[in-house]
N, C-alpha and C positions, 0 to 999 in steps of 0.2 A: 504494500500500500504506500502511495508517493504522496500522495495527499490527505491532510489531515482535514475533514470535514462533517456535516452536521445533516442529515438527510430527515431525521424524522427525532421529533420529542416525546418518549412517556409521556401518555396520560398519567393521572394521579389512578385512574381502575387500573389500567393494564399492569403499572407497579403493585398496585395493592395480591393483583392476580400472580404475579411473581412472587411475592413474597409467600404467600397462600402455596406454593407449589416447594417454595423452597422449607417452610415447616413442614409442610408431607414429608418431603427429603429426611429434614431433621429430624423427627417424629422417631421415623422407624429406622434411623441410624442409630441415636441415641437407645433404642430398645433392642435392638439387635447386639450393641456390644455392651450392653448393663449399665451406660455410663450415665454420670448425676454429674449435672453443671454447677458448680461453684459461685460462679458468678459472670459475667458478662462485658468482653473488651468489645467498647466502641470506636472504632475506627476513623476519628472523625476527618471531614465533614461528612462524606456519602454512609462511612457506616452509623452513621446512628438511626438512617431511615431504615437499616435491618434491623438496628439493635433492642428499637423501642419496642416494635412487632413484639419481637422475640420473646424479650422480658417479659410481655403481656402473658403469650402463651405458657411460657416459664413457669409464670406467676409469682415473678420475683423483680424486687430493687435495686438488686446490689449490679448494677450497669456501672464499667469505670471508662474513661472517655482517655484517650490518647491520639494527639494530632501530627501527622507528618505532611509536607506539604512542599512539590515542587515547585522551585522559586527560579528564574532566572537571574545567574551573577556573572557579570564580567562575559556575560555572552555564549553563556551555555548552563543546563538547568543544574540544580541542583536540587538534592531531598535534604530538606531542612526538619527538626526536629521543633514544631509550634508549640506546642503543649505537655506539658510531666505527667504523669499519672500523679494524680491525689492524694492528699490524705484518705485513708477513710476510717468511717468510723463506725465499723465492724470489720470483726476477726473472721479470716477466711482458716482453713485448715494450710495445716505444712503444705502439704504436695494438693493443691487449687488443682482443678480443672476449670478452663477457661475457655468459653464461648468467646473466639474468637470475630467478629461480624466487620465485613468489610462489603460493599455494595457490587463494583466494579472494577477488580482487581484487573491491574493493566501491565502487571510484573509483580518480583517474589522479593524486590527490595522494603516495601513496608511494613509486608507482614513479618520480614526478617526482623526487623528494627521495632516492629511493637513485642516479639518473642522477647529477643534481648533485654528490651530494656522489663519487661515483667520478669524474666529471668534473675536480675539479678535483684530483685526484691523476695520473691520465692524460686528460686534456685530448682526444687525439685515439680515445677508445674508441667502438667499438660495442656494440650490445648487442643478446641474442636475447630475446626474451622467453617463459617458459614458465609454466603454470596449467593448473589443473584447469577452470577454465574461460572462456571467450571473453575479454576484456574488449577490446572494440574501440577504446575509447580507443590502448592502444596503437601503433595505426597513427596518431597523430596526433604523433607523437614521432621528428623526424628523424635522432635516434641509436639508435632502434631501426629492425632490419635486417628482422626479421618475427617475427612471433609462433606460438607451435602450442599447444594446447590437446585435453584428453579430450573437455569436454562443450562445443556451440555455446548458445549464448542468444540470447534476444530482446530489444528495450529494457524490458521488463518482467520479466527473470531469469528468464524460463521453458526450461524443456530438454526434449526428447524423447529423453536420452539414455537407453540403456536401464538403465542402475541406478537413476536418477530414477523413469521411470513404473516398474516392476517395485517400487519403493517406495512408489509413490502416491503421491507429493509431484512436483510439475512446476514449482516455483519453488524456486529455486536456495536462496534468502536463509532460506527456512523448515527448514535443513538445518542440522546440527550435524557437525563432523568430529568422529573416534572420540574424541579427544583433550579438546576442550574441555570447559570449563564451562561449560554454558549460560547460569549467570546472570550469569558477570562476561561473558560474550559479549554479553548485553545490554544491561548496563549502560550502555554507551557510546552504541547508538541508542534508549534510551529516557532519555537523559538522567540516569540514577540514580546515584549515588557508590558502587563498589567497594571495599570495604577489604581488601587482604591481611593477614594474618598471617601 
């Protein structure tokens, strides 16, 4: 792909139906391998539109929010580390299990770097990892336990999931969630400087 571009936006249902598809995922992963969530890493920004779901279905609060965010410096991006994880105030056990929630994983560098830095706060944790879609890198991460997911992809971001083609877009990446702004969404793979206000 030479061009980074924007073809079709998430509705706020078609998301809601993804996430709806990716708890079936999770549902019967988590009961397949016996495992009990601890608590809930949100990914921020995009993961926290998984993460709130989730904790819903959960039926739990304990959601800890952690932000990495590429930034253009000196003319090429960088993954900047925005936000710490928290105080918090409640005790998790020694060895956590962690619902990892990231919305639209675009490489294996963030979720590296939200492991890590949980890592060295509990040293002995696992982690689940959940997204709106595939990103298989994850199984390359031996504190991740398994991953679930709405939509599957290919090495080239394509999906046949049925809110994709019913959209007419079949590449993931040409996708905007309800939320964003497409052009600071770009800025970042096309190289360009974002200015907030």
């Amino acid at each position: 792909m030479s061009e980074n571009k924007i073809q079709y936006r998430l509705s706020w249902d078609e998301y809601g139906s993804l996430v709806e598809d990716l708890w079936k995922d999770l549902d019967t992963k988590l009961k397949e391998h016996n495992v009990k969530i601890d608590a809930i890493i949100a990914i921020l920004r995009e993961g926290v539109f998984t993460a709130t779901p989730l904790a819903y279905k959960l039926n739990t609060y304990k959601v800890i929010p952690i932000q990495f965010k590429y930034m253009l410096y000196d003319g090429r991006n960088e993954l900047k580390q925005i936000s710490k994880i928290p105080e918090l105030n409640y005790t998790l056990p020694e060895s956590p299990i962690f619902l990892l929630c990231d919305t639209f994983p675009s490489g294996w560098k963030t979720k590296s770097l939200a492991i890590e830095e949980f890592k060295k706060i509990y040293p002995n944790a696992k982690f689940v990892f959940a997204s709106l879609l595939q990103d298989a890198s994850a199984n390359e991460n031996k504190d991740i336990l398994f991953s679930a997911y709405a939509a599957d992809v290919n090495a080239n971001w394509e999906t046949k999931h049925p809110v994709y083609v019913k959209a007419g877009v079949t590449n993931v990446l040409y996708t905007a969630l309800p939320w964003e702004n497409i052009e600071e969404e770009l800025a970042g793979p096309n190289m360009t400087k974002w200015e907030y206000n």
